[in-house]
C-alpha positions in Angstrom: 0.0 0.0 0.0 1.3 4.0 -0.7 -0.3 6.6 1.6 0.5 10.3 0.9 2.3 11.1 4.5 2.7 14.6 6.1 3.8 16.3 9.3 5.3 19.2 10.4 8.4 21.0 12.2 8.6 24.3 13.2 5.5 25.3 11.2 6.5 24.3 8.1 5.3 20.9 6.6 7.1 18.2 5.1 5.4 15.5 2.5 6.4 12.2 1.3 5.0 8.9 0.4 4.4 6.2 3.5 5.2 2.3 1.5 3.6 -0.6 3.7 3.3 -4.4 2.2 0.0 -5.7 1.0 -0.2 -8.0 3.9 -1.1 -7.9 7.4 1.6 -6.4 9.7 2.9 -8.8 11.8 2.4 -8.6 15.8 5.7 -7.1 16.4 5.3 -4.3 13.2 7.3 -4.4 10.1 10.4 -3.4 9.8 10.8 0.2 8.0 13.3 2.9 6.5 13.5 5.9 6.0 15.2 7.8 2.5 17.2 10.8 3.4 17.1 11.9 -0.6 20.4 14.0 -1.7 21.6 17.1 -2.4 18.8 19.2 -4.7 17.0 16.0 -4.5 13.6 15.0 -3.7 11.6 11.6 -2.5 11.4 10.5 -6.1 15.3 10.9 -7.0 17.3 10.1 -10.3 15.9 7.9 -12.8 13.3 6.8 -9.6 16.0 5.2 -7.7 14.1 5.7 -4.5 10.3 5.3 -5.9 11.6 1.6 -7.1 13.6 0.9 -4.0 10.5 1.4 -1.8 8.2 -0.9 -3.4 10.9 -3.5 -3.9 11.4 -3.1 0.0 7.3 -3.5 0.2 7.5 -7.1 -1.6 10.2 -7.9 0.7 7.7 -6.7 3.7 9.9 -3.8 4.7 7.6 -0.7 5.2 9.5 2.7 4.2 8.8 6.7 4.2 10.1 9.2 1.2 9.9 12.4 2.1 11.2 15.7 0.7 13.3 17.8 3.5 12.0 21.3 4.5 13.0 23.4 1.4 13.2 20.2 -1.3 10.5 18.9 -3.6 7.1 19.4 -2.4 7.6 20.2 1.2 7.5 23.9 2.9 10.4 26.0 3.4 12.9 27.8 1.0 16.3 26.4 -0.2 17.9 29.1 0.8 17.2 27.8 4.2 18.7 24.4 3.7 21.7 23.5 5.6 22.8 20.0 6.5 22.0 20.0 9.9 18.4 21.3 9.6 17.9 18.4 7.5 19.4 16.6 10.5 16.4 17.6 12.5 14.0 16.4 9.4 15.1 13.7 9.8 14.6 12.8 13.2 11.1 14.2 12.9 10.4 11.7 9.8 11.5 8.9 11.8 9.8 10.0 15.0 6.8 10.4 12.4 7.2 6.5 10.8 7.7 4.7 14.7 4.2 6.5 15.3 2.2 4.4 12.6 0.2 1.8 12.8 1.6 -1.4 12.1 5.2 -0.2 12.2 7.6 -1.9 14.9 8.8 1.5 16.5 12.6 -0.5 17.4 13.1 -1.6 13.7 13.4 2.1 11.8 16.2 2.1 9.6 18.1 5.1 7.9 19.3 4.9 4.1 20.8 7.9 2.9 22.1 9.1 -0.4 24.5 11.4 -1.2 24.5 14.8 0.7 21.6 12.4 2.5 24.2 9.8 3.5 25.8 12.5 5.3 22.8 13.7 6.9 21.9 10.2 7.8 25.6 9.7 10.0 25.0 12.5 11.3 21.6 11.8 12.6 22.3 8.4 14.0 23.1 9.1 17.3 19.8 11.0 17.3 17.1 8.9 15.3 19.1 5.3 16.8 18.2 3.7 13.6 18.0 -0.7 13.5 20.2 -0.3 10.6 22.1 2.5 8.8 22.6 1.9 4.7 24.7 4.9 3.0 24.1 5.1 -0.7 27.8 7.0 -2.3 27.8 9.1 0.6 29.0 12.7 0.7 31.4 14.5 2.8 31.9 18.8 3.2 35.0 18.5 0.6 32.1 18.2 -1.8 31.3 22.2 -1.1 34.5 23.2 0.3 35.0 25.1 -3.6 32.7 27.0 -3.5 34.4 29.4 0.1 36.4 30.8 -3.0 39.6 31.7 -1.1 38.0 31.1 2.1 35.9 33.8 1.8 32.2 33.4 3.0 29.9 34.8 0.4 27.5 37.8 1.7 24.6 36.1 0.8 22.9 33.9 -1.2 25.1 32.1 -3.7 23.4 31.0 -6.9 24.3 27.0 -8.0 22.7 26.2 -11.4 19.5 27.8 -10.2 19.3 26.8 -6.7 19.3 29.5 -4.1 22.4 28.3 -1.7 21.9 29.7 1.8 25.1 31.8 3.3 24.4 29.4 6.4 25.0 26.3 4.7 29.0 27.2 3.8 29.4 28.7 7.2 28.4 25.4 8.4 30.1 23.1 6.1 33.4 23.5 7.8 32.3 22.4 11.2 30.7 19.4 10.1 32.4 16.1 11.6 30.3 13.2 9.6 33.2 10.6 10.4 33.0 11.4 13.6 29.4 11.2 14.5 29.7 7.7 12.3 32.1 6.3 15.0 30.7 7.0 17.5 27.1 5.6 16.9 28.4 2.6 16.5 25.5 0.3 15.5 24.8 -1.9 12.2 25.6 -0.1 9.5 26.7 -0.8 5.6 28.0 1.4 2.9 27.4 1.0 -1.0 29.5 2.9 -3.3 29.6 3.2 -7.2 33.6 2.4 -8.3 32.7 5.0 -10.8 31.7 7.8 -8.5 33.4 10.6 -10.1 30.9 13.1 -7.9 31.9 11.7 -4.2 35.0 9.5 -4.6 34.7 5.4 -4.0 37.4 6.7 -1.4 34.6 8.4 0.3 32.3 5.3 1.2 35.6 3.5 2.3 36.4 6.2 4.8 33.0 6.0 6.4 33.2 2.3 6.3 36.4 2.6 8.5 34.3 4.9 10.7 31.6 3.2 10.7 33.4 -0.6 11.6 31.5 -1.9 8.6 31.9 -3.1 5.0 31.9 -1.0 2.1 30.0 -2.9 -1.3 31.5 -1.4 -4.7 29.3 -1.8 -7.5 31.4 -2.5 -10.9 30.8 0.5 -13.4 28.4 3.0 -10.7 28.3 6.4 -11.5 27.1 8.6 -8.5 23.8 8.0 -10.1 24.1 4.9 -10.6 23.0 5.4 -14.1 22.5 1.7 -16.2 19.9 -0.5 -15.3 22.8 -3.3 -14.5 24.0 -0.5 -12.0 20.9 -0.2 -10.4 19.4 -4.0 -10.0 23.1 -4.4 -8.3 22.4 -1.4 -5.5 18.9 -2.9 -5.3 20.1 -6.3 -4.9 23.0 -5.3 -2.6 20.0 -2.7 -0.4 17.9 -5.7 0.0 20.1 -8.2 1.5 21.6 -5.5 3.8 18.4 -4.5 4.7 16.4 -8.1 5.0 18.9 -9.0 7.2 22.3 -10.4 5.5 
């Protein structure tokens, strides 16, 4: 089943899309994720990745919640507001939102994050104390490091191909400690990296593997995208073993 999902924080509402199977729930709940979408991204995502992802999870009876952070897609809030760890706090409000469902086992919410969202994801571990944690080519601040020309914070709002880059993300970027946060959570966690990631480095997803205590999975021929369909079913098949269990 697909249920339009909303709730709010600080006024401002975020939407998504709530995936349970077509079953009944079992007495314990099903197990559930929640997407933390990228960087300019949404709950839909590149070529679908996350749409598909959720209803393959379904099948597998894994619920799971899309939603687009404060700012992104369809939700409330400006862009310009967006900064890493405000999505942070969506976060933990999406996942406080899923363990309050019915038929959802409030002690099995997992994170998967992608991209800039992988980020977000470590860093709201310790928070949100996901079952599992799954990062999908994760990002780290050297990403937007470039664009403090000379160090220099810009006065205001910096325009990226369109988007309306807040001066409080930069000034935040520096003081971000991802790695960190990942070691010290310190629960289940797995990392999937494309080995053709020329957007975060494959050397990314190994150092928060190292962080993390966990494996890192490389998918022969991934772009940051993930771009082929031979890409794809491999970070599908790779997301559901991880997250079934294996």
């Amino acid at each position: 089943m697909e249920h339009f999902a909303q709730f709010s924080l600080d006024g401002q509402r975020m939407y998504g899309m709530l995936h349970t199977p077509d079953a009944d729930a079992p007495a314990q709940g099903w197990p559930s994720v929640v997407f933390v979408h990228g960087y300019t991204g949404n709950r839909i995502d590149h070529h679908r990745l996350l749409v598909l992802m959720s209803r393959l999870l379904a099948a597998r009876g894994i619920a799971s919640l899309r939603f687009d952070c404060r700012g992104s897609g369809d939700s409330q809030g400006d862009f310009s507001e967006m900064t890493v760890m405000r999505e942070v706090e969506d976060v933990a409000a999406a996942a406080e939102y899923l363990r309050d469902q019915p038929g959802i086992d409030p002690e099995r919410v997992m994170l998967l994050g992608y991209s800039m969202g992988g980020m977000v994801a470590a860093l709201a571990a310790g928070t949100v104390r996901p079952h599992r944690l799954l990062l999908w080519a994760p990002a780290l601040p050297e990403l937007w490091l470039p664009l403090l020309r000379g160090g220099v914070l810009p006065p205001g709002i910096t325009d990226v191909d369109g988007w309306p880059l807040g001066r409080a993300f930069l000034q935040e970027m520096p003081r971000l400690r991802p790695l960190e946060a990942a070691a010290a959570w310190g629960g289940v966690a797995h990392v999937i990296h494309g080995d053709a990631d020329t957007v975060c480095p494959p050397e990314w997803g190994v150092r928060y593997a190292r962080a993390l205590g966990c494996d890192a999975a490389a998918i022969p021929g991934g772009t940051h995208n993930f771009t082929s369909l031979e890409t794809t079913e491999m970070l599908y098949a790779e997301t559901l073993r991880f997250l079934s269990g294996g």
